[in-house]
N, C-alpha and C positions, 0 to 999 in steps of 0.2 A: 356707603363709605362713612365710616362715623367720624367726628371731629377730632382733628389731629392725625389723622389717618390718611393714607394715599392708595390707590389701586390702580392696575394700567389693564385697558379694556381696549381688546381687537375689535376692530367692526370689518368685517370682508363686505368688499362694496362688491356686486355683481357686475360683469361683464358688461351689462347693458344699461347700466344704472345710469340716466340722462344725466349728464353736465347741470348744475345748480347750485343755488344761495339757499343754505340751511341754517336751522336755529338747534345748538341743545342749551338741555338747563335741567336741574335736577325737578324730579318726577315723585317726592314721595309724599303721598297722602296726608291733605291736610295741614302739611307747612308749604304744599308747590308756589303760594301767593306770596308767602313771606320770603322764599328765598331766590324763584325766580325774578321774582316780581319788584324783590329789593337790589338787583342787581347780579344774583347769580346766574349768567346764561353768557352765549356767544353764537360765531357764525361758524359754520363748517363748510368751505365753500369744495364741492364737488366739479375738478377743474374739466375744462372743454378740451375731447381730443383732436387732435392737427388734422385742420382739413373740414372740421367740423360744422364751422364758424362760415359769413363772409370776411373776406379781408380787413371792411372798413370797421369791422365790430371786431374780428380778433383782436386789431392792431389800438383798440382802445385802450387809456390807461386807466386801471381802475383805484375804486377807492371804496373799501370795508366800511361801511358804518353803523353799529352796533347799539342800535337807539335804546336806552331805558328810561322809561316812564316815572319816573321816581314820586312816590304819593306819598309822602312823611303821614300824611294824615289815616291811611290807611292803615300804614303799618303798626303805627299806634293804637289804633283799634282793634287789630289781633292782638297785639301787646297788653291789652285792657283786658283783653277777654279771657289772655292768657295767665295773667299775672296780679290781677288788680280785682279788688271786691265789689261786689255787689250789694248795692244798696236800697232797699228799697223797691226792691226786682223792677227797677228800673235802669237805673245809673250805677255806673262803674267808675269809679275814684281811681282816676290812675295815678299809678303806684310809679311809675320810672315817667321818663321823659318830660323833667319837673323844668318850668321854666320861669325865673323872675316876676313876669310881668302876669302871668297866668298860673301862679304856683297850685291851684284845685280846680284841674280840668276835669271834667269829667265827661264820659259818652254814654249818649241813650242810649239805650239797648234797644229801644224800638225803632226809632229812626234814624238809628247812625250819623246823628248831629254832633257835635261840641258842643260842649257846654261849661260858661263858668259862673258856680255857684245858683244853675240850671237857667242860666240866664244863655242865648246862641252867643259865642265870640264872634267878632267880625273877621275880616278877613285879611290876607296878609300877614300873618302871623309867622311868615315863613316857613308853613308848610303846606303851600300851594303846589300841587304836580309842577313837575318839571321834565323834560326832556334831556337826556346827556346822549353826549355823542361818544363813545369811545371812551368812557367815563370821565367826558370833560363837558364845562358849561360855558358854555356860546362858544365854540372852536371856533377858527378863522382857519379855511381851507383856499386856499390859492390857486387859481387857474390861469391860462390863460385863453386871452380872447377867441373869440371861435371855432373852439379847440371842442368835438365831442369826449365826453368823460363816460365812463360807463361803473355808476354807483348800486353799488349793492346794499340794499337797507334790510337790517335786520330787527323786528322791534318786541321787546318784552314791556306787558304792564299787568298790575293786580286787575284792576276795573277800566279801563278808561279804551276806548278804541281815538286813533290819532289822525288828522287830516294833516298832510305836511302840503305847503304851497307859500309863493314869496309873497315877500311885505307889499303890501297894495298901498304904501306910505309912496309921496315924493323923494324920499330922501333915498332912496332907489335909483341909483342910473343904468344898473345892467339889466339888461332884459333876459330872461332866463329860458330857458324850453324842456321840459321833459319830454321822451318819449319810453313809454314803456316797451320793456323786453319782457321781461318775464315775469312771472307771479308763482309763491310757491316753492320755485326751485325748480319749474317749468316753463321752457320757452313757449308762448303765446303760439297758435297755430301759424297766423300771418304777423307778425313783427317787421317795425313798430308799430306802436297805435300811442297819439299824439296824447296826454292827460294835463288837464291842468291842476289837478290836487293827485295827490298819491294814497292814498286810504288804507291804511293800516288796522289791525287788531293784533293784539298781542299772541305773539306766534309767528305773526305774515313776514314775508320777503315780498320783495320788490327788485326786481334788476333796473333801472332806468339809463338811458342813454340821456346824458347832461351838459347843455353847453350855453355859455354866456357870451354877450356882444354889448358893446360899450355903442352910446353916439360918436355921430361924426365929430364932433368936437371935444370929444375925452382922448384927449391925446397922451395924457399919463394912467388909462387904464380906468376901473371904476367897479364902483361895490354892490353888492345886492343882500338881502338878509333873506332866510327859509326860516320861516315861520312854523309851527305846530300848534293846532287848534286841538285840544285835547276835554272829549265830550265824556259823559258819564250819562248814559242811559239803563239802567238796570233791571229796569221793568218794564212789562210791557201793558199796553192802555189796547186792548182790542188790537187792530193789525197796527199801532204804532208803538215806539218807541220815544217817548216826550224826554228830552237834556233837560238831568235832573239838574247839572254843575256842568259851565265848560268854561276853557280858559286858553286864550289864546299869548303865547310870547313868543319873543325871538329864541329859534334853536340853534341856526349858527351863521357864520359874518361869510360872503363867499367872497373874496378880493381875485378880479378879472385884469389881468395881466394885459399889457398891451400885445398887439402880436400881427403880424402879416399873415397870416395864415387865412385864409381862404379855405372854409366848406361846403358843403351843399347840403342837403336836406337829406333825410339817408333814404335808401331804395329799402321797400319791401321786400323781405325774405322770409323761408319755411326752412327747420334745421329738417335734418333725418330724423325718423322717433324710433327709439325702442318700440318693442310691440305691444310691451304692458300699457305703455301710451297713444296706442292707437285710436284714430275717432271714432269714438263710438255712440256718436249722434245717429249715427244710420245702421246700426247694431240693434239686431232682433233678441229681446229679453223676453224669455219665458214668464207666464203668469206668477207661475211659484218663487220666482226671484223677484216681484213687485213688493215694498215693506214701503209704510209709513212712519217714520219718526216724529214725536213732538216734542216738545219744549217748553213747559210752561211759562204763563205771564208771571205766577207769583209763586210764594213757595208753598209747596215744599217742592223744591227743587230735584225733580224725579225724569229722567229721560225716559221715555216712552217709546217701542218698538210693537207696534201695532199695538195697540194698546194698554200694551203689561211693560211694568217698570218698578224696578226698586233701589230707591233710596240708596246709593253707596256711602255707606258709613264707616264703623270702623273695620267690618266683615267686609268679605266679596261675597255683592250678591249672585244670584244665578244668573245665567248670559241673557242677553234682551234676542239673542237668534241663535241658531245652528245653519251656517251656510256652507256652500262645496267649494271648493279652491279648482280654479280652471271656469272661473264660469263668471258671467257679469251681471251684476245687481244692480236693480233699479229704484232709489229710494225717492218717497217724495217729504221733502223734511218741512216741518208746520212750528214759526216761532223763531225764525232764521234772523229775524228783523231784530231783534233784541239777546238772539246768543247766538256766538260765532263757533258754530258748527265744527271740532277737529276731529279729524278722524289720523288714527297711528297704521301704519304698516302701506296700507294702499290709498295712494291717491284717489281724489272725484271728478270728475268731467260735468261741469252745469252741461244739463240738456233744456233747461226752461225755468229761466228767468224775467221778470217783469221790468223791462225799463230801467235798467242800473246805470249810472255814468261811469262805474268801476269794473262788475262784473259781468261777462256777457256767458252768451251760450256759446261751449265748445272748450273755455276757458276750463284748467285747472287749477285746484286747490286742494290743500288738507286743512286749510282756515280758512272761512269765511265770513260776512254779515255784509249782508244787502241794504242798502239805506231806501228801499225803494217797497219792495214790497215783504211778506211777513213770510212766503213761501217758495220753494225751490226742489227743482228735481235735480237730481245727480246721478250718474254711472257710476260702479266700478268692476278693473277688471280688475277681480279677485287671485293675483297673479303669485305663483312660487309657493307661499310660507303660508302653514295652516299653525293655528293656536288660536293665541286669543289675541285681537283687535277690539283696542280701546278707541270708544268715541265721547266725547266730552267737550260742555260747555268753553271755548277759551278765555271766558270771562272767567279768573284762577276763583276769586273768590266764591264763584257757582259754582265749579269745581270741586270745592274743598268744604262746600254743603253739601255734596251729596250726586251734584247733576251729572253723573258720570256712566257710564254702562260700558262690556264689551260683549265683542261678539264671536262665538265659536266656529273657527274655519275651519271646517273639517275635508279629509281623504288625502291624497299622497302628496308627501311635501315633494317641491318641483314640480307641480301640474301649472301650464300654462294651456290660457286659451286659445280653442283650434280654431276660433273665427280672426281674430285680430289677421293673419296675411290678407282675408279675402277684402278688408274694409283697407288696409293700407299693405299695398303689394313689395312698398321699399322699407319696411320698417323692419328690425333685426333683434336675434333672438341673445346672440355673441355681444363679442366684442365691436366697436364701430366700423365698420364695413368702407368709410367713405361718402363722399358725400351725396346727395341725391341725385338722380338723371336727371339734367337740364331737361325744362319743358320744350318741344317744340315752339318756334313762333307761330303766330295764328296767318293763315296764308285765307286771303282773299279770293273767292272763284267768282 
């Protein structure tokens, strides 16, 4: 769509396509950092059919929130690179975003510092990351007390992945609870699962189940602040990721209403799955569908599919695979710890992961990074649509070097797989069928 210009695009959502928190945001090579990443994106949320749900989570209220990352600092350095001279094949004189007190910034080219008059500037400058909500800063969201909320986070940023969690300050009187529901745009096998931070990378959803309770002696109600720790890790040091810059502030005021209302802790639940979401931890994957992907520590930022990778630059390179549609892949991905793994078209199921507080095994995503360990295996079932499947960096900036690949699905579009009923017997092909067959209770002999 070019500037000044409008276009209206159909998306036919399939029949079975689960209920979910979605992200878009424009996709084109080599500006995706600058324009997702400076604010161009949103949520598309894929609503729940009747029946779906349990009551106590249908009957939540929810609330959209569409987090961007905003890095003044960053943007400015594509801005340099795009616009502004080169000096000394080092330093780049920028040419726009002149300011009073710093009027001859300029950025290394090597280490993507600041610099004035190649001296580092301090900090503060007012273009420290920042978090907006709905493209506002520090919103004040209103609940009331012991009321569960069920919020939808959606988060875009250039470099930074985001830890959200309340102010560990006194000046705190409500006490807060997440409990996760879904990830991705997919409900959790068993929901909920209790989190005290929410972990984000730009791209991720988050569905949370949210509710606030004051002391006994806040009889007019009381406040809590969500906080965002926003880290920059960009390289990786052996299996770690060392924070090059991080920064913690308040994201937004939550004001807890007074209230009668009386809840309990909510009961564990399983939705019905489609079948393209069927478990496939206990899914037998042929040898010939085993691939290894990497990801380097440093650059040249090149994704790797068993070994061979190139460069995406201004060409399309050739695919990093030829795979079948109807069939499930088993990838083990190497460098997961410092780039967040996306993959477009079909979702992944972790089958083996090391010790995550966020990501476990069984869990889906099409974005991830592990704070825990440098590697991970995944499923997919290669379900419906043959072309090409882009998988890339979600760090945009890696992205828009180069770390990008896809992969060719080939044989007849509409083939799904003939294993998915045997692994899950209630999952559907249609439209939602209803809801699961209650379990038996367990009878004692």
């Amino acid at each position: 769509v070019q500037p000044g210009s409008s276009d209206e695009i159909v998306l036919p959502i399939p029949k079975n396509h689960m209920a979910g928190t979605h992200l878009y945001h424009p996709h084109f090579h080599h500006s995706t950092a600058a324009q997702a990443g400076g604010g161009a994106h949103g949520a598309i949320i894929v609503e729940d059919p009747p029946g779906s749900l349990p009551k106590f989570i249908e009957d939540m209220e929810e609330k959209t929130l569409v987090l961007s990352l905003a890095n003044p600092a960053k943007v400015m350095r594509f801005e340099a690179w795009g616009h502004a001279t080169l000096k000394k094949g080092k330093f780049w004189e920028q040419q726009l975003w002149r300011n009073p007190v710093y009027p001859d910034w300029q950025w290394d080219a090597v280490s993507g510092t600041l610099n004035e008059h190649s001296s580092l500037t301090g900090d503060h400058l007012g273009i420290d990351p920042h978090v907006y909500v709905n493209g506002q800063y520090i919103p004040k969201v209103t609940l009331k007390e012991n009321k569960w909320y069920r919020f939808r986070f959606v988060l875009a940023a250039i470099e930074m992945r985001v830890e959200l969690h309340q102010n560990d300050h006194s000046e705190d009187q409500a006490a807060c609870e997440y409990q996760l529901l879904a990830k991705d745009g997919i409900y959790l096998h068993e929901a909920p699962q209790r989190v005290h931070r929410i972990s984000l990378v730009s791209g991720s959803r988050a569905d949370v189940a949210f509710r606030c309770s004051c002391g006994y002696l806040d009889f007019d109600g009381c406040t809590a602040t969500m906080n965002f720790t926003a880290l920059w890790q960009p390289m990786g040091v052996g299996g770690l990721a060392p924070t090059v810059e991080s920064s913690t502030y308040k994201m937004m005021h939550v004001v807890t209403e007074p209230s009668t209302a009386k809840s309990s802790p909510l009961e564990k639940f399983s939705v019905r799955r489609p079948c393209y979401l069927a478990d496939l931890r206990d899914a037998k994957v042929p040898r010939k569908n085993h691939h290894k992907f990497e990801m380097p520590q440093m650059y040249p930022m090149i994704l790797k599919a068993d070994g061979v990778g190139t460069l995406w630059g201004h060409e399309v390179p050739p695919s990093l695979l030829k795979i079948k549609v109807g069939e499930v892949q088993q990838w083990k991905i190497r460098g997961i710890r410092y780039h967040p793994f996306h993959l477009h078209v079909n979702p992944y199921q972790i089958v083996n992961v090391w010790n995550d507080p966020y990501y476990e095994p069984g869990d889906w995503h099409d974005t991830m990074l592990p704070t825990s360990m440098n590697f991970a295996t995944v499923r997919i079932n290669v379900d419906r649509f043959t072309g090409k499947m882009i998988a890339h960096c979600h760090l945009l900036e890696h992205e828009e070097n180069g770390m990008m690949g896809w992969i060719d699905i080939q044989g007849k579009e509409g083939t799904t797989w003939n294993g998915a009923k045997k692994l899950d017997p209630e999952c559907y092909e249609g439209s939602f069928p209803g809801p699961p067959t209650p379990k038996p209770p367990f009878l004692w002999r």
